[in-house]
C-alpha positions as CSV (number, residue, x, y, z in Angstrom):
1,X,-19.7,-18.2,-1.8
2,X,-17.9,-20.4,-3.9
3,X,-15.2,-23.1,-4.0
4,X,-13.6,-24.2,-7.0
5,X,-10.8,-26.9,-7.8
6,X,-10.1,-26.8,-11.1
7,X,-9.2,-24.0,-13.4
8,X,-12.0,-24.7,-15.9
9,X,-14.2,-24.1,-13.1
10,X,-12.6,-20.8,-11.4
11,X,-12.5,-19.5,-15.4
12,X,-16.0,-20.3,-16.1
13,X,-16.9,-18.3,-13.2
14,X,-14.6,-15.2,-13.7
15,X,-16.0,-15.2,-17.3
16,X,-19.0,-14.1,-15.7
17,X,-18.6,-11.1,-13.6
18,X,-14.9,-9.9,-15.1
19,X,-16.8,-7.0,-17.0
20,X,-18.6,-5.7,-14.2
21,X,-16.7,-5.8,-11.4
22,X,-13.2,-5.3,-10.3
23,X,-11.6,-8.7,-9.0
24,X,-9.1,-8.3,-5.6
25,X,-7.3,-11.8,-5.2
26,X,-5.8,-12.7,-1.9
27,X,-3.1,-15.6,-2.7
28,X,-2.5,-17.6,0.7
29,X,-1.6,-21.5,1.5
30,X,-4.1,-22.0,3.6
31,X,-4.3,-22.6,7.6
32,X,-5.8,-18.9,7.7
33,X,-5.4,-16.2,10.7
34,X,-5.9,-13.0,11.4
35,X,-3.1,-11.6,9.2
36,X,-4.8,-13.4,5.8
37,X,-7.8,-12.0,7.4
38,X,-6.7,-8.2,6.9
39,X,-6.1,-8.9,3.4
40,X,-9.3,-10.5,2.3
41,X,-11.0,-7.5,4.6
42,X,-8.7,-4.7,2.5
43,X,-9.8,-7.1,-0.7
44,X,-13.2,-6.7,0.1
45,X,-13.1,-2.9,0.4
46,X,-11.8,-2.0,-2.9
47,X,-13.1,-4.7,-5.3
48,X,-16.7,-5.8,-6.4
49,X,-15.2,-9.7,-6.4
50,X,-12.7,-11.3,-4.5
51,X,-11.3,-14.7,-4.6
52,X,-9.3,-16.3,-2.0
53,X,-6.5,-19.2,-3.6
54,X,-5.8,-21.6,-1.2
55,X,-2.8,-23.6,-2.4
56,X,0.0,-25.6,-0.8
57,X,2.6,-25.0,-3.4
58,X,5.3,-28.1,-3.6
59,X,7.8,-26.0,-6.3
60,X,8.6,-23.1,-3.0
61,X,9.2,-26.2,-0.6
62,X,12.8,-27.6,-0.1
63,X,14.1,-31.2,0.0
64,X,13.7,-31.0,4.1
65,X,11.6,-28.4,4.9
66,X,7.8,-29.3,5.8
67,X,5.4,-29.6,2.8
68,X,4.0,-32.6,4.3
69,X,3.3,-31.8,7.7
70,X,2.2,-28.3,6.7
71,X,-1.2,-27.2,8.2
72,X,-3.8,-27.9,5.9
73,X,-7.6,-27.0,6.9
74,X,-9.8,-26.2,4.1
75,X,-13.0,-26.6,6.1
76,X,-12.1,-24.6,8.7
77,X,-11.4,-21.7,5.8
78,X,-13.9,-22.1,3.9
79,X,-15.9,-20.9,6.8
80,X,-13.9,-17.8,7.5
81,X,-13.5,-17.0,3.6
82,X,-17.3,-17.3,3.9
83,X,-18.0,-14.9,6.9
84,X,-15.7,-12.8,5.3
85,X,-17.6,-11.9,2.5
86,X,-15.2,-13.8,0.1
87,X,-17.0,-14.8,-3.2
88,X,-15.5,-17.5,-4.4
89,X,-12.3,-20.1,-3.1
90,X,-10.1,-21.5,-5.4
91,X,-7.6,-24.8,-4.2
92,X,-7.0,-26.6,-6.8
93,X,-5.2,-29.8,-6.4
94,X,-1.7,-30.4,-7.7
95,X,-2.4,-32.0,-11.0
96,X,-5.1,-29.6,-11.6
97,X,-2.8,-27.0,-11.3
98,X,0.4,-28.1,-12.6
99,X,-0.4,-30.9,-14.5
100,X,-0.9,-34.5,-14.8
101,X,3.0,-35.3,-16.0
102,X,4.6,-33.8,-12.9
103,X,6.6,-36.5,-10.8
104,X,6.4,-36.3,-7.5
105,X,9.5,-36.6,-6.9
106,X,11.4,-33.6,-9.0
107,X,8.5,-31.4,-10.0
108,X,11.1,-28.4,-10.6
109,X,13.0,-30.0,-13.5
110,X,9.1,-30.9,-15.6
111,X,7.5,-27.4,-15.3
112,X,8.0,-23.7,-16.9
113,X,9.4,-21.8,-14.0
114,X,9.6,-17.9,-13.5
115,X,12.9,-17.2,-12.0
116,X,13.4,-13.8,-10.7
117,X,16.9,-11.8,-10.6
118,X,19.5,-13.6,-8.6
119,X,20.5,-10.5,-7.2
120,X,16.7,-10.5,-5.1
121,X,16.7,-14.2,-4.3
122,X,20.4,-15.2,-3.3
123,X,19.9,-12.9,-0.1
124,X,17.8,-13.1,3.4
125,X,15.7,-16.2,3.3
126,X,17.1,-17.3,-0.6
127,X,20.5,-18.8,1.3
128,X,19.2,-21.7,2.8
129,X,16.2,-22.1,0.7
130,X,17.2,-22.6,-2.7
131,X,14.8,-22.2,-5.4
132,X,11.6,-21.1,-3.0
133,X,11.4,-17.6,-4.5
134,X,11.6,-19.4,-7.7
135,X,9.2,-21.7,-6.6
136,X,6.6,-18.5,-5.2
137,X,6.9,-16.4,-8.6
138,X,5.9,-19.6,-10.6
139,X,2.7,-19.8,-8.7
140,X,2.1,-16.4,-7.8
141,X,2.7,-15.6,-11.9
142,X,0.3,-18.5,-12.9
143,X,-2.6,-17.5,-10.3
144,X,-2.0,-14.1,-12.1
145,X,-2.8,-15.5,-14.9
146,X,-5.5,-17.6,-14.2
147,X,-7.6,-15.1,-12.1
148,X,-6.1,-11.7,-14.0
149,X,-7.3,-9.5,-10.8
150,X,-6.7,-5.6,-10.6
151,X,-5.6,-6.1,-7.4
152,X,-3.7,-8.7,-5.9
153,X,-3.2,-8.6,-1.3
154,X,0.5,-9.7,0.0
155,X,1.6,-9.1,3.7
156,X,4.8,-7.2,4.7
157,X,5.8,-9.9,6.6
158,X,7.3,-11.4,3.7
159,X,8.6,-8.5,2.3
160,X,11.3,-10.4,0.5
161,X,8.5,-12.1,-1.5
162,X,6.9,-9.0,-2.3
163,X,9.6,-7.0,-3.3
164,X,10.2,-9.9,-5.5
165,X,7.0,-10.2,-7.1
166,X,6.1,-6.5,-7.2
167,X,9.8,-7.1,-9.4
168,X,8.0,-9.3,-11.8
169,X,5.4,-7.3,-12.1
170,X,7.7,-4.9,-13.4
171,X,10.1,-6.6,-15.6
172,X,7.0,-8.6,-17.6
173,X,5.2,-5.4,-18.0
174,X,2.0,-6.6,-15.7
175,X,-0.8,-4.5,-15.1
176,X,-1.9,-5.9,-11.8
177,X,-1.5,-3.5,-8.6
178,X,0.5,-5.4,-5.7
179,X,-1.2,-4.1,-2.7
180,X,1.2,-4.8,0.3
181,X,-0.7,-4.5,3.7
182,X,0.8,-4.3,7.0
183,X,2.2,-6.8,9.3
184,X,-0.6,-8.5,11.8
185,X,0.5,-9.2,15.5
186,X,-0.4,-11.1,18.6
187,X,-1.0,-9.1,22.3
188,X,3.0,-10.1,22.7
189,X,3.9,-8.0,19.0
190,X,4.1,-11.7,18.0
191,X,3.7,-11.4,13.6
192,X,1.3,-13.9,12.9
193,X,2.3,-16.7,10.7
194,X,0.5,-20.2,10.0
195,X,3.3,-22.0,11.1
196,X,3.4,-20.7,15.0
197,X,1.4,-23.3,16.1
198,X,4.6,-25.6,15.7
199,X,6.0,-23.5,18.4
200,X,6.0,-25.4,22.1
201,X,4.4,-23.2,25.1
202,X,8.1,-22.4,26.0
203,X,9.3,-21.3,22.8
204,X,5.8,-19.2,21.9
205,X,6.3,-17.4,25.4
206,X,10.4,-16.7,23.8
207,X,9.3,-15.4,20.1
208,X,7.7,-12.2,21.2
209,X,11.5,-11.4,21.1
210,X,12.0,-10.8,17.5
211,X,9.6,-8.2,17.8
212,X,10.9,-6.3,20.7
213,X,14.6,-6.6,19.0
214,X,13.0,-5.0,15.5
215,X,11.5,-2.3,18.4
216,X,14.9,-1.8,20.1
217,X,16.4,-1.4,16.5
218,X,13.3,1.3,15.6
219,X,14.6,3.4,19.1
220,X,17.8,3.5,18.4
221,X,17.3,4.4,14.3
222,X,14.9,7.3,15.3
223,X,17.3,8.5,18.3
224,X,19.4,9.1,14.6
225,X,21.9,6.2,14.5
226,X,21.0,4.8,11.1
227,X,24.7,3.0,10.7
228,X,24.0,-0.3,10.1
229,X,26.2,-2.3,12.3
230,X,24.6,-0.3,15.0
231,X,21.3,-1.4,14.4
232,X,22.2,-5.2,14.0
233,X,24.4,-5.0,16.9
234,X,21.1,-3.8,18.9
235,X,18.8,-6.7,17.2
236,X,21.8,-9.5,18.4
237,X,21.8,-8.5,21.9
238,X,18.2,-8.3,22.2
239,X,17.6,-12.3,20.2
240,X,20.4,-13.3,22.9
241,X,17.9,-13.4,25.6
242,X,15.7,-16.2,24.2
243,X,17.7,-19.2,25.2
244,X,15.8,-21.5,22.7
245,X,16.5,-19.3,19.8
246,X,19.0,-20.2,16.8
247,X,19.5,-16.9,14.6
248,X,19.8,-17.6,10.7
249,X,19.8,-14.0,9.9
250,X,19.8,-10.1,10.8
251,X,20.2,-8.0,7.8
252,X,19.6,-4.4,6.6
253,X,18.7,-4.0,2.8
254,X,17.1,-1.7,0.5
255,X,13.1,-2.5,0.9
256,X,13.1,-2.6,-3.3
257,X,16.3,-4.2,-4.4
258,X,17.2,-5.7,-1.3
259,X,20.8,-5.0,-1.7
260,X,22.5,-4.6,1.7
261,X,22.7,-1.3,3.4
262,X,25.8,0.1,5.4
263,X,23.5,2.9,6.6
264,X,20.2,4.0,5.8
265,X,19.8,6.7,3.5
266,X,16.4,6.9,2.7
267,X,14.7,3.8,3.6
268,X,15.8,0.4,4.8
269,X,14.2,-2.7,5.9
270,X,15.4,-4.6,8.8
271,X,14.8,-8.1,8.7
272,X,15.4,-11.2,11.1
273,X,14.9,-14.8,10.3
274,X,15.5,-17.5,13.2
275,X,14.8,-20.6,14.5
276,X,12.8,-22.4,17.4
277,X,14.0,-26.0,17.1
278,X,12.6,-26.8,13.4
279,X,10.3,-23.9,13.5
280,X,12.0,-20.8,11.4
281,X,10.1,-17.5,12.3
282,X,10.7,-14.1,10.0
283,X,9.6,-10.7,10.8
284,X,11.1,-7.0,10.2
285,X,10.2,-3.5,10.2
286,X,10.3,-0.7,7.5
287,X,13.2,2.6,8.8
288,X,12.5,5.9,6.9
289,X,14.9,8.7,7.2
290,X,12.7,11.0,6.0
291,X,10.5,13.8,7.4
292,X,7.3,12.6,8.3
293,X,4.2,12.6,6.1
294,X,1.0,14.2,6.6
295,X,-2.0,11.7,5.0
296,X,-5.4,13.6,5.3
297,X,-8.7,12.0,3.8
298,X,-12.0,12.5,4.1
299,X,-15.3,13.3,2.0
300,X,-16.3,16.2,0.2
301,X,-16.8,19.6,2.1
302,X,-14.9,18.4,5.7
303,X,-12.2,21.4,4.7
304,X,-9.4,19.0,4.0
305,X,-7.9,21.2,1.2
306,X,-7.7,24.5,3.2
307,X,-6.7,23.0,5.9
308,X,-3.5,20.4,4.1
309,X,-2.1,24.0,3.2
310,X,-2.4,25.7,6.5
311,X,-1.1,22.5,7.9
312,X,1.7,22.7,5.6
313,X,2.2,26.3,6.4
314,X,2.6,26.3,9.4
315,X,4.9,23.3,9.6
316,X,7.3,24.2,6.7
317,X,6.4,21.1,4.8
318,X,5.2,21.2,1.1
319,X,1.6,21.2,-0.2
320,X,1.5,18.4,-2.3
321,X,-1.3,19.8,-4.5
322,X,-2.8,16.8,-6.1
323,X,-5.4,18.9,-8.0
324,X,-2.8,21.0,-9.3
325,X,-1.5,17.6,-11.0
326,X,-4.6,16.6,-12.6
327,X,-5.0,19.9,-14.0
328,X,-1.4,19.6,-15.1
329,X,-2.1,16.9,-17.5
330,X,-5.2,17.7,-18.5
331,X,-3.7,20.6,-19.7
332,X,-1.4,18.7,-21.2
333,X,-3.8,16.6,-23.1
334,X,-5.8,19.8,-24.0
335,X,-2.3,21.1,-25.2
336,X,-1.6,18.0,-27.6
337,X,-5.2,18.4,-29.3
338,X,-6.1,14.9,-28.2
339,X,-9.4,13.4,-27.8
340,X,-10.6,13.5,-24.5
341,X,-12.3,10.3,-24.7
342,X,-8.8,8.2,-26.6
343,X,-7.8,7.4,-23.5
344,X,-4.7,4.8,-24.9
345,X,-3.5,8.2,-26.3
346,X,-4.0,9.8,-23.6
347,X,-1.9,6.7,-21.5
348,X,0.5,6.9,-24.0
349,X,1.1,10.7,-23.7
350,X,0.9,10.8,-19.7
351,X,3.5,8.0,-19.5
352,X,6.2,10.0,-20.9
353,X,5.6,13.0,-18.8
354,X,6.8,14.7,-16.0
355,X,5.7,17.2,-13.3
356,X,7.4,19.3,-11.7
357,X,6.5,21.7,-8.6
358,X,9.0,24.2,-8.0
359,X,9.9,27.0,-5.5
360,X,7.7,30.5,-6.8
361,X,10.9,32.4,-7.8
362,X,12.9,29.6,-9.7
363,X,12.4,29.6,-13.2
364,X,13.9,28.6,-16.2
365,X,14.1,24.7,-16.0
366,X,12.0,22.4,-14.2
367,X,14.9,20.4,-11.4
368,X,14.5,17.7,-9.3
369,X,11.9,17.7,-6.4
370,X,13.3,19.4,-3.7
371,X,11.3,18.5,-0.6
372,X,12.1,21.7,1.7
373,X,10.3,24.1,-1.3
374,X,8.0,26.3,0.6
375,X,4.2,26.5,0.7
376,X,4.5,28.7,-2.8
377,X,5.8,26.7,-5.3
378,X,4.7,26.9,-9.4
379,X,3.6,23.2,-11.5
380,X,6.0,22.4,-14.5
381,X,5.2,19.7,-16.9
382,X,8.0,18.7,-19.5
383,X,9.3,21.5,-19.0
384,X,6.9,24.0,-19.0
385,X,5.4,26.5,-16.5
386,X,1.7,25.7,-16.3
387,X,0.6,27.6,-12.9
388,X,-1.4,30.0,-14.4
389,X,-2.3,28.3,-17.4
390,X,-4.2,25.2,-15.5
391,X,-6.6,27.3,-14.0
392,X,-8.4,28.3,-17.2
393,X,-12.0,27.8,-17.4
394,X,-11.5,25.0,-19.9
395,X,-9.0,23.1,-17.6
396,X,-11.3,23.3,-15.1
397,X,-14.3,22.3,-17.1
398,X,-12.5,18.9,-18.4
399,X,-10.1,18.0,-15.2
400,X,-13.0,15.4,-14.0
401,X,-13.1,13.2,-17.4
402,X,-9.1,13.2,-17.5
403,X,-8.9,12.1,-13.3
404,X,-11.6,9.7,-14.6
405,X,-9.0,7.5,-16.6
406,X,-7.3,5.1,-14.5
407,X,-3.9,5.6,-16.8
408,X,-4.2,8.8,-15.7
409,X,-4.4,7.8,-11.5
410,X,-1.7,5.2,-12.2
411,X,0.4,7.9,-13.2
412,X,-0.2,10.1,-10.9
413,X,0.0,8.2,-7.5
414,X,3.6,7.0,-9.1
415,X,4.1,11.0,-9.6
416,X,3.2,11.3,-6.1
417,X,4.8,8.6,-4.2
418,X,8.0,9.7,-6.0
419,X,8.3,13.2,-4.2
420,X,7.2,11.6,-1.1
421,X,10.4,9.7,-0.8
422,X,12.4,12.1,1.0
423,X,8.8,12.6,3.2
424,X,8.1,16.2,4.6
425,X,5.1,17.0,2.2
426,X,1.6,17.3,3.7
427,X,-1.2,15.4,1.0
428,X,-5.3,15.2,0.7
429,X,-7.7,13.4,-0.6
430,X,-9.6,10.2,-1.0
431,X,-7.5,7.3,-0.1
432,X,-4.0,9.1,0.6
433,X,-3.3,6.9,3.9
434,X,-4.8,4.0,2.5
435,X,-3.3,3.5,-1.3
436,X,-1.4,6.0,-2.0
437,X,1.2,6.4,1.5
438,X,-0.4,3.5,3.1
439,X,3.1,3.9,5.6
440,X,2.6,7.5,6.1
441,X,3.3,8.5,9.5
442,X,0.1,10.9,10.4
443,X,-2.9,9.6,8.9
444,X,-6.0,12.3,9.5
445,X,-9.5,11.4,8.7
446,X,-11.1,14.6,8.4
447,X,-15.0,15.0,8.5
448,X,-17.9,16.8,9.6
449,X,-21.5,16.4,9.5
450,X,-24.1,16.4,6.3
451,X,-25.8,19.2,7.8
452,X,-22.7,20.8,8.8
453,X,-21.1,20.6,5.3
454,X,-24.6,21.7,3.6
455,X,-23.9,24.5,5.8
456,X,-20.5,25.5,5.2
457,X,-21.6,24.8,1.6
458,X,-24.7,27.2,1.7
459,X,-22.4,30.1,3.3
460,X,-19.6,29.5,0.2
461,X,-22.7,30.6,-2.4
462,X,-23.3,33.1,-0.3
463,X,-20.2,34.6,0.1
464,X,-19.6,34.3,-3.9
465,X,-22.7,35.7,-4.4
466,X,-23.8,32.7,-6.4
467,X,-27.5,31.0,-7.0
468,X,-28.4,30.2,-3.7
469,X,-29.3,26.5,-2.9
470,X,-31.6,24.9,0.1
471,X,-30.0,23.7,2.8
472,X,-32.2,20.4,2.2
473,X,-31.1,20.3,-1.4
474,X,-27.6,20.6,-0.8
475,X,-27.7,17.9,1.8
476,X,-29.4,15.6,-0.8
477,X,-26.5,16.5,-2.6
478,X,-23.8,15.5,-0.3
479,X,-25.3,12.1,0.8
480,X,-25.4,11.4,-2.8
481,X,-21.9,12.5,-3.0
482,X,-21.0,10.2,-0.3
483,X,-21.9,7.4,-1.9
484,X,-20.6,7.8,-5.3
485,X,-17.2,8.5,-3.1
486,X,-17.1,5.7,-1.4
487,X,-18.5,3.1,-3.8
488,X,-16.4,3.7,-7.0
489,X,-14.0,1.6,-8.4
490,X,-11.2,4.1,-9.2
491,X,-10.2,5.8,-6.0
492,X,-12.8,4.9,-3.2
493,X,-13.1,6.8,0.1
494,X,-11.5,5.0,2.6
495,X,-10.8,6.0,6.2
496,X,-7.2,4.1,7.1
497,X,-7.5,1.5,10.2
498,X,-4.9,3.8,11.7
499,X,-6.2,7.1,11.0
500,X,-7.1,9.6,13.7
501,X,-10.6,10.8,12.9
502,X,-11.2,14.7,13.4
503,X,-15.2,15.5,13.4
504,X,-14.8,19.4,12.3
505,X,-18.5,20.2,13.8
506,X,-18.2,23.3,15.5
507,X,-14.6,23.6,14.6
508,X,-12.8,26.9,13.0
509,X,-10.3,26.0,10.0
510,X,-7.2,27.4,12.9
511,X,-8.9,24.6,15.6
512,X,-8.3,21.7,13.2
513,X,-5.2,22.9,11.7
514,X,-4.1,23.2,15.5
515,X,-4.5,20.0,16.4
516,X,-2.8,18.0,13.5
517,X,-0.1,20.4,14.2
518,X,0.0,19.4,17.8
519,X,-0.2,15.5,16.4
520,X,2.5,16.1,13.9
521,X,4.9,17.9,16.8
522,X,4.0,15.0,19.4
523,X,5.2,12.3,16.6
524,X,8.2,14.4,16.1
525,X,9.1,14.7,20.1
526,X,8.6,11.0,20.7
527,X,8.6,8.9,17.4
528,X,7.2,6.0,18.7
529,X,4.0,7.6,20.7
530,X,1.7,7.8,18.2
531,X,2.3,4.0,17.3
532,X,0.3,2.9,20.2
533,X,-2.7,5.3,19.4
């Protein structure tokens, strides 16, 4: 590992390895815990490099809050970047990093500054501290810069922040993917957060309570109250029980915008910020009013398509065929007569299309995603019906150097995530509850055996009458599937950390389909029950 702390130093190295490997950066301030940890570990899993910044940025500290007496430890991370498999550390020092003219005393008014929309920083935490959102997109932007990852880790825990730069990211046309991971907690649902070791014995045995508010909030939203005066009211009388506490904030707001909610609609985020004596503690939780979402991954030949549709079936959700979309713009493309290779044409033509899936005996137009459309539905794209059409032999035979393109998966998982929204839609494939509905609320990891999917493999030829293949070829085959699967930059297997694995060994296609059935019902019974899984 290394550690750099200058930017000629950190560019050198990038130089080096930018080509060949995808870069994941995690930006942090240092004093590193467990909830840095699960981004440099999520970091680790889907890039070939992955630098760690460790910076403690004056421009997002006020007049009187604590830039000085804020934790600094570099040592001490150094060594868990290190056992974490990080590959190189960059903390710079101020005037590397800003520059040599900077005074000290009003570095704000002698340095380019991003300033995001008002609208996003004058709320939650932007009240009392003025100019530290202006102060986190300058040096999130310039690490941005600097390192120009694919990927770049941020917690939920400050979800203001990330809606903020995920923002940025927007309206400056950025091509990095925000990856937002989920909050890290203490034994007493405590978030983590580099500053809790300012907290005295009494007040760390009081801050559980923010938590268990947020909980009390979560009950009463899923009971199906989703006014939002009723859910503040609950958070109040729950915070009133720490006697140490001072409040600064409950609010609801939209999780994007972060305009304030009345009720939620959709999706709202609850948030709290409060005080122990001159320690201020934030945490919140994400409230869907949606129907749930089925995530199922797993490798090649564990029977996840068959069994997302019987799922889906049998629970009156939708199918979201994902194959059917690839198909749909490689049809597209075919359609258009461009090269399969000009893949900036091919970005260029994807961007400004839509698909549609539709109920089988609509026609006509293609209208908005509906969410209750049954198992049957047709594919639309710009308007047209492609069902049959994308199951033509040369589809089929040039769908894998189109799904190749990552313009084409950028597209796509936006496609996706937009009709899972309103929720109710059951999806498979790679790394559905990891990337694409990380906050799905069933994750399955479906698998089975080499030998077993050889098998099941074998008895497919068969039954198509097709060349017949060994059973030790065919596991040769798989393993070496595997592997590609889950080492390949675009779309990696991943299992999720909160998955429930299904080994299908020995299993009919009605068992497992059964029992994500029975996991789905369970979650709908008692919302909260498969959170403790």
């Amino acid at each position: 590992m290394r550690l750099f702390t200058t930017t000629a130093g950190l560019r050198c190295y990038l130089e080096r390895y930018r080509d060949t490997a995808d870069v994941g950066l995690v930006p942090t301030m240092g004093a590193l815990h467990a909830g840095h940890f699960s981004l440099i570990e999520r970091a680790r899993q889907e890039n070939g490099l992955v630098i760690v910044s460790i910076f403690v940025n004056p421009l997002q500290f006020g007049p009187t809050e604590d830039l000085q007496q804020y934790p600094r430890q570099l040592e001490e991370d150094r060594q868990q970047c290190e056992r974490l498999g990080v590959d190189a550390i960059f903390a710079p020092t101020v005037v590397d990093f800003y520059g040599n003219h900077l005074s000290s005393s009003d570095m704000s008014t002698q340095v380019t500054q991003v300033v995001p929309p008002i609208a996003m920083t004058s709320v939650l935490c932007g009240r009392s501290r003025k100019g530290h959102f202006q102060g986190v997109a300058t040096v999130v932007t310039k690490l941005l810069n600097l390192v120009e990852p694919e990927r770049a880790y941020f917690g939920q825990k400050d979800a203001q922040q990330l809606a903020i730069i995920r923002r940025i990211m927007t309206d400056l046309n950025g091509s990095v993917e925000i990856v937002a991971c989920p909050i890290v907690r203490d034994a007493s649902g405590l978030a983590l957060s580099s500053r809790n070791q300012y907290l005295t014995p009494s007040q760390k045995a009081q801050a559980p309570v923010l938590f268990q508010a947020l909980q009390q909030a979560q009950k009463l939203f899923k009971s199906g109250d989703r006014d939002g005066v009723s859910l503040i009211e609950v958070v109040k009388s729950e915070l009133a029980k720490a006697s140490e506490l001072q409040v600064e904030y409950i609010e609801l707001v939209q999780p994007t915008t972060l305009k304030p909610l009345e009720q939620v609609d959709d999706c709202g985020l609850l948030a709290i910020a409060a005080r122990f004596g001159t320690t201020r503690l934030i945490d919140n939780v994400l409230l869907y009013h949606r129907k749930p979402i089925v995530a199922i991954d797993g490798p090649a030949g564990a029977g996840k398509s068959t069994v997302a549709r019987r799922v889906a079936q049998s629970l009156g959700l939708m199918h979201l065929d994902t194959g059917a979309m690839y198909r749909a713009v490689t049809w597209r493309v075919m359609e258009a007569g461009i090269d399969l290779d000009d893949e900036p044409k091919i970005a260029e033509l994807v961007s400004q299309s839509q698909i549609y899936l539709t109920n089988d005996e609509q026609g006509g137009s293609a209208p908005t995603p509906d969410n209750s459309l049954p198992l049957r539905y047709r594919v639309w794209i710009d308007g047209e019906d492609v069902t049959q059409a994308i199951r033509s032999l040369e589809v089929t035979g040039n769908v894998s150097a189109i799904a190749a393109q990552p313009a084409v998966r950028r597209f796509l998982v936006k496609q996706q995530q937009r009709w899972g929204c309103q929720g109710g839609i059951v999806v498979e494939g790679r790394d559905i509850g990891t990337h694409v509905f990380p906050n799905a609320e069933l994750k399955i990891f479906l698998t089975a055996s080499v030998q077993e999917r050889a098998r099941r493999r074998q008895q497919d030829l068969k039954d198509r009458e097709l060349l017949s293949v060994s059973l030790e070829q065919l596991e040769r085959d798989i393993q070496q599937r595997d592997i590609r699967d889950s080492t390949r930059a675009l779309a990696p297997l991943r299992k999720a950390a909160d998955a429930i694995e299904i080994v299908t060994d020995g299993l009919s296609i009605a068992e497992v389909t059964e029992r994500i059935v029975s996991y789905y019902r369970s979650l709908q019974e008692s919302p909260l029950s498969l959170e403790m899984r």
